[in-house]
C-alpha positions in Angstrom: -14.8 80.5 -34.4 -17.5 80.8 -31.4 -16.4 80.1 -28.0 -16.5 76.5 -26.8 -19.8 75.9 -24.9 -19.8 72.2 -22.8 -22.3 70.1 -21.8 -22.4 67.6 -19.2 -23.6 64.1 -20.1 -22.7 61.2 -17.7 -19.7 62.5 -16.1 -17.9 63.2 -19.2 -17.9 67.2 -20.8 -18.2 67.5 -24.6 -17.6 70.6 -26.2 -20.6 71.9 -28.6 -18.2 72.4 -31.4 -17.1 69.3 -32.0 -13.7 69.9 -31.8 -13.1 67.3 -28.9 -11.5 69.8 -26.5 -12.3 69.1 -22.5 -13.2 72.2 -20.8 -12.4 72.6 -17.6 -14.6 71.9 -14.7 -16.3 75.0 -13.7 -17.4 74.5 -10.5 -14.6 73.3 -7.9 -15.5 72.1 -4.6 -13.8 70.8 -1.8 -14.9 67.0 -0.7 -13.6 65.0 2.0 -12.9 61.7 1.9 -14.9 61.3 5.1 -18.1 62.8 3.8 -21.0 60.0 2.9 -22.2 61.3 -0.4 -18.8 60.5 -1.5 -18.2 56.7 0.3 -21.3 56.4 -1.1 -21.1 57.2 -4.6 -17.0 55.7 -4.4 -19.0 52.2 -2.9 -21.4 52.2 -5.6 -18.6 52.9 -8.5 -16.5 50.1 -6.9 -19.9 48.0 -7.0 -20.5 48.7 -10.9 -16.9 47.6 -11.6 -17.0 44.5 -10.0 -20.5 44.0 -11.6 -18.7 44.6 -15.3 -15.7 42.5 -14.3 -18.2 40.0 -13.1 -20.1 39.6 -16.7 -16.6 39.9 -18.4 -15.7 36.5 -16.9 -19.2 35.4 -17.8 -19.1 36.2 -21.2 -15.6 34.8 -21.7 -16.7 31.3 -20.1 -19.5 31.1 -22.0 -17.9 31.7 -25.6 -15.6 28.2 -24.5 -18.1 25.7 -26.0 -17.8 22.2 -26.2 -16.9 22.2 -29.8 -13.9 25.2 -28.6 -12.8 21.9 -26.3 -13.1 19.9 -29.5 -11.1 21.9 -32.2 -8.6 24.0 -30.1 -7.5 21.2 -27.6 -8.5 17.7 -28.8 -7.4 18.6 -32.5 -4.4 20.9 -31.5 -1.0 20.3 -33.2 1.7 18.6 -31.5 5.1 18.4 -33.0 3.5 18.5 -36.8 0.9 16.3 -35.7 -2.4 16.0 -34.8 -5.4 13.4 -33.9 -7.6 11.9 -36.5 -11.0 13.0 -35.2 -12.1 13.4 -31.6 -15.1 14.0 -29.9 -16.8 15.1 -26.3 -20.0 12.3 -25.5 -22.4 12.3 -22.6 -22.4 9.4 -20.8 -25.4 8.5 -21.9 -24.5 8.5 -25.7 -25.3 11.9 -27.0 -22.4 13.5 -29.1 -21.8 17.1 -27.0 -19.1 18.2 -29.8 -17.2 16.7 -32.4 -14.7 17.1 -35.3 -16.1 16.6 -38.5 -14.1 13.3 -39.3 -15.4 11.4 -36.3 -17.0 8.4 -37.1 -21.2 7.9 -36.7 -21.6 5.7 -33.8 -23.9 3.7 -32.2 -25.8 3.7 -28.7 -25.0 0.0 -28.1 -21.1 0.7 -29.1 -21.0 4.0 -26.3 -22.8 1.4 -23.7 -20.4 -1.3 -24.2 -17.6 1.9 -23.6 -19.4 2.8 -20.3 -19.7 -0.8 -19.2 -15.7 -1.2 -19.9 -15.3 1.8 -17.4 -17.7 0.0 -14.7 -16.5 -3.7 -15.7 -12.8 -3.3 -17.0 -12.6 -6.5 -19.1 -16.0 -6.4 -20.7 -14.5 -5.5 -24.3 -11.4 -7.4 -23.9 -12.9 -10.4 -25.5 -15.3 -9.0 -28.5 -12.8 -5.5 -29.0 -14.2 -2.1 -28.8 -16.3 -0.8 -32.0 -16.6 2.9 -32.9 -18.8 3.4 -36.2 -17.3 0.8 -38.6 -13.7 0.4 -37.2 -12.8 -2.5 -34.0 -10.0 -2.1 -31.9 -8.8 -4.4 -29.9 -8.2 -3.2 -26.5 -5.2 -2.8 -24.9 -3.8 -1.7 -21.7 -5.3 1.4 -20.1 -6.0 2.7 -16.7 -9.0 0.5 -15.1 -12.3 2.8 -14.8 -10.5 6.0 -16.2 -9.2 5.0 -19.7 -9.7 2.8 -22.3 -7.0 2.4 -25.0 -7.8 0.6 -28.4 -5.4 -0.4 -31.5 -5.9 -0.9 -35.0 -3.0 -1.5 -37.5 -1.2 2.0 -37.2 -3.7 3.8 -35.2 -5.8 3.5 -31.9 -8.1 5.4 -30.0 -8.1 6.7 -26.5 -10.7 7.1 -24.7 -11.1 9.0 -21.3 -13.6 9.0 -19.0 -14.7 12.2 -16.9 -17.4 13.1 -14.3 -19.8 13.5 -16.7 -18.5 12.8 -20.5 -16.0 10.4 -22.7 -13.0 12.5 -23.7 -12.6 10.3 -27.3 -9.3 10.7 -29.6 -8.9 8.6 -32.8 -5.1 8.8 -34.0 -3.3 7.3 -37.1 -0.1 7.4 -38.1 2.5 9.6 -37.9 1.1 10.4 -34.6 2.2 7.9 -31.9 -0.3 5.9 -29.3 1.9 8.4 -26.1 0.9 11.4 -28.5 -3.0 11.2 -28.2 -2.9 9.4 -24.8 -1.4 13.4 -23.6 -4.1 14.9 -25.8 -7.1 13.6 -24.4 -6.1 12.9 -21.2 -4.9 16.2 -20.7 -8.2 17.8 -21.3 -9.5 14.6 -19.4 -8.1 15.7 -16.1 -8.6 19.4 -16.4 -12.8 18.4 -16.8 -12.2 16.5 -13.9 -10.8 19.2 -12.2 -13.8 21.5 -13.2 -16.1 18.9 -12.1 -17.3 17.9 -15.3 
C-alpha cells in the first residue's frame, strides 16, 4: 500500500488514499493569543457562526406557516378530542389557513364578525352565520371573543391584532375544550404582535 499523501482543502486534511485516516499536521507553529492575525481570524469564525445560527432560526420560523398554526395547534387532540374545523382569517375576510372541513363563508358573514368585535351586541339579535350553519351567540369576552352555539356544538372565535383565530367544535368536545384551543393560540398571536 503507498504511503498516505494529504491534501489540504478548507481546513480539513484528506488522505489521497481514501482510507479516511487524518495525518498529522506538518507544520507546527507557535501562535499567541495576543497576535492579530489570530483575533482576527477567531472574530471572523465567531462572526460566521452567529451568521449560520442566525439563518437557522430563520429557516425554522419560516417553515411555521399559517396552515402549521392550523393543523398542529387549532386541530390538536385534547383528551381524545379534537375541534371540528378551524381556521386563521384576515380581518379583512381573506382565509390565511384552514382545515379542510371548514365551512365556505361569506365576506358579509366575516364583516358582521368584525362589527361584533367593534359593537359587541350587533349579532345578538340576528345570530352569527358561518357558511350555512347560525349560532346564536352567547357570552364571550366583549371585543376579544365571540362565542356561538348550535345544538351540541359552537364556535369560538378570537380576535387578534391582525386575524380571527376561528374553532368549530361538536360533540364530544365540550364548549371549555375549544374556548382553550383557540384562545390559546389567540393570546400567543397577540403576544407576537400578530
Amino acid at each position: 500500500m503507498p504511503p498516505a499523501t494529504c491534501i489540504i482543502a478548507s481546513r480539513t486534511r484528506r488522505c489521497r488514499t481514501g482510507i479516511g485516516a487524518h495525518a498529522p499536521p506538518s507544520i507546527s507553529r507557535s501562535i499567541s493569543l495576543s497576535d492579530p492575525s489570530y483575533r482576527a481570524a477567531r472574530d471572523h469564525q465567531r462572526t460566521r457562526e452567529r451568521r449560520r445560527r442566525r439563518r437557522r432560526r430563520r429557516r425554522r420560523r419560516a417553515k411555521m406557516s399559517w396552515q402549521t398554526y392550523v393543523d398542529e395547534h387549532l386541530m390538536c387532540e385534547i383528551e381524545g378530542h379534537h375541534l371540528t374545523a378551524a381556521a386563521i382569517v384576515g380581518h379583512d375576510g381573506a382565509v390565511w389557513a384552514q382545515s379542510a372541513a371548514f365551512p365556505q363563508f361569506k365576506a358579509e358573514e366575516m364583516a358582521d364578525i368584525m362589527k361584533d368585535f367593534d359593537k359587541p351586541g350587533h349579532l345578538a339579535p340576528t345570530g352569527m352565520f358561518l357558511g350555512t350553519t347560525k349560532y346564536m351567540v352567547i357570552q364571550g369576552e366583549p371585543g376579544a371573543v365571540i362565542r356561538g352555539k348550535k345544538g351540541s356544538g359552537g364556535v369560538t372565535v378570537k380576535k387578534t391584532g391582525q386575524a380571527l383565530i376561528i374553532g368549530i367544535y361538536d360533540e364530544p368536545m365540550t364548549p371549555g375544550q375549544c374556548n382553550l384551543v383557540v384562545e390559546r393560540l389567540g393570546d400567543y398571536l397577540i403576544e407576537q404582535a400578530m
